[in-house]
N, C-alpha and C positions, 0 to 999 in steps of 0.2 A: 185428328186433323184431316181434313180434305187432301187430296191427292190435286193439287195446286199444279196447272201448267203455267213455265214461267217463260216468254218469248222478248226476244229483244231484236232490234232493226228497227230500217227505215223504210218498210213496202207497206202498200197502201193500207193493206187490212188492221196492219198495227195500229196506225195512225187513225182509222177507223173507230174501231174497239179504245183505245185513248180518249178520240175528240169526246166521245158520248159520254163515257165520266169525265173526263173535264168539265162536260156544259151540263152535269148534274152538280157536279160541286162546288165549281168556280160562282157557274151561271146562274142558275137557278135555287144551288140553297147558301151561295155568300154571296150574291149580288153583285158580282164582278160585272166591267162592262165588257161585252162578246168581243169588243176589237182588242180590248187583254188579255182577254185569254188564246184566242187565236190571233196571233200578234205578224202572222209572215215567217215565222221563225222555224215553222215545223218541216217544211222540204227540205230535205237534207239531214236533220232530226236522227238522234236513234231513238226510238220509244221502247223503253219497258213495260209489258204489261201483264198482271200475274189474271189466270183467268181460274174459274172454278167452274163448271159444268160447261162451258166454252162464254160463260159470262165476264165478260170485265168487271174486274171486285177492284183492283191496284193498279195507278201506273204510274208513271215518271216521264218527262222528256230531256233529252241530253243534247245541249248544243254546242260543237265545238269551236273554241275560239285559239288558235295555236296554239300553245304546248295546254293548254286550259280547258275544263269541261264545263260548263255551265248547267247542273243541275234543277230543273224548274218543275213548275204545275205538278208539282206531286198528289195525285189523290186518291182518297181510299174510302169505297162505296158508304153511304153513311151506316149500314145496317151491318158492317162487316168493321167497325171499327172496335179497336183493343183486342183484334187477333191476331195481330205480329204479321199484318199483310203489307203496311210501310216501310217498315224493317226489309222487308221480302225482295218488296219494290225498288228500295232503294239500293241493295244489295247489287241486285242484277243492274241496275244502272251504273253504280261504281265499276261494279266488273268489265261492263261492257267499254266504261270508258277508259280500265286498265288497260285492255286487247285491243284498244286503239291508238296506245301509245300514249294517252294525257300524261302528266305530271301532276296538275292540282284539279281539283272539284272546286268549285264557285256555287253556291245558291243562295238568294237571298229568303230567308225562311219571315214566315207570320212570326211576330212575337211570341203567343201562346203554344207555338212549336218550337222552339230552338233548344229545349232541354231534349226531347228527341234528339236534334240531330247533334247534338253536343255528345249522346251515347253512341252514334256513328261518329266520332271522332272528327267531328268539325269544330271550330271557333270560330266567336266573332272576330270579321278583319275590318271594321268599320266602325261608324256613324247609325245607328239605324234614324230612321225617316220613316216621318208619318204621310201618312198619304192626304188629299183629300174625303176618299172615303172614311178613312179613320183606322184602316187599316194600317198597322205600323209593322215594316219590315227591316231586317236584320241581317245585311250581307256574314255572310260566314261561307270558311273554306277548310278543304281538307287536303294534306298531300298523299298522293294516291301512290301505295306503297310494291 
């Protein structure tokens, strides 16, 4: 296994190294529209992001809503998937949101992902809804131990 640096906070460079897999996975290879994925919600932000040679491979954004963490845009490079770099990712986002005092995790996951995060110890807390893309998404939460 690579010797993985794993960073989390809210200073620019994060948020940097983030946006650019974000607008490779959201943007460009699901066809998100750019005002979804970059939605106003990132200042303030903590980002996780796992890097590998100082490359962005994995990241997560975490948005705090009172005792609540709003786990979102989790992505993970397309050429580096099925290497436990999600997992990684997601890891260090829970943590960060433990060390800041949350109580629960919120994310609403892609349908074709929720068995993932059902092994991070989330469930569905909802309704899921389709989108008009077609994309169907799936609130689920975790409480953060």
């Amino acid at each position: 296994m690579s010797d993985f640096q794993i960073r989390t906070g809210g200073d620019p460079a994060l948020f940097a190294a983030s946006s650019a897999l974000r607008r490779r996975v959201f943007i460009l290879e699901q066809g998100v529209p750019e005002d979804e994925v970059f939605d106003g919600a990132d200042e303030g932000a903590v980002h996780a992001v796992v890097f590998d040679a100082g490359e962005p491979v994995a990241a997560a954004r975490s948005v705090q809503n009172g005792a609540s963490w709003q786990i979102g845009w989790v992505a993970v490079d397309p050429s580096r998937r099925g290497a436990g770099l999600g997992r990684i990712v997601m890891e260090a986002a829970m943590k960060a949101a433990a060390e800041r005092g949350g109580g629960e995790i919120l994310l609403t996951a892609q349908q074709h992902a929720t068995g993932f995060y059902e092994k991070l110890g989330f469930t569905q807390c909802g309704e899921a809804e389709t989108l008009e893309s077609g994309f169907v998404l799936v609130p689920m939460k975790r409480t953060i131990r």
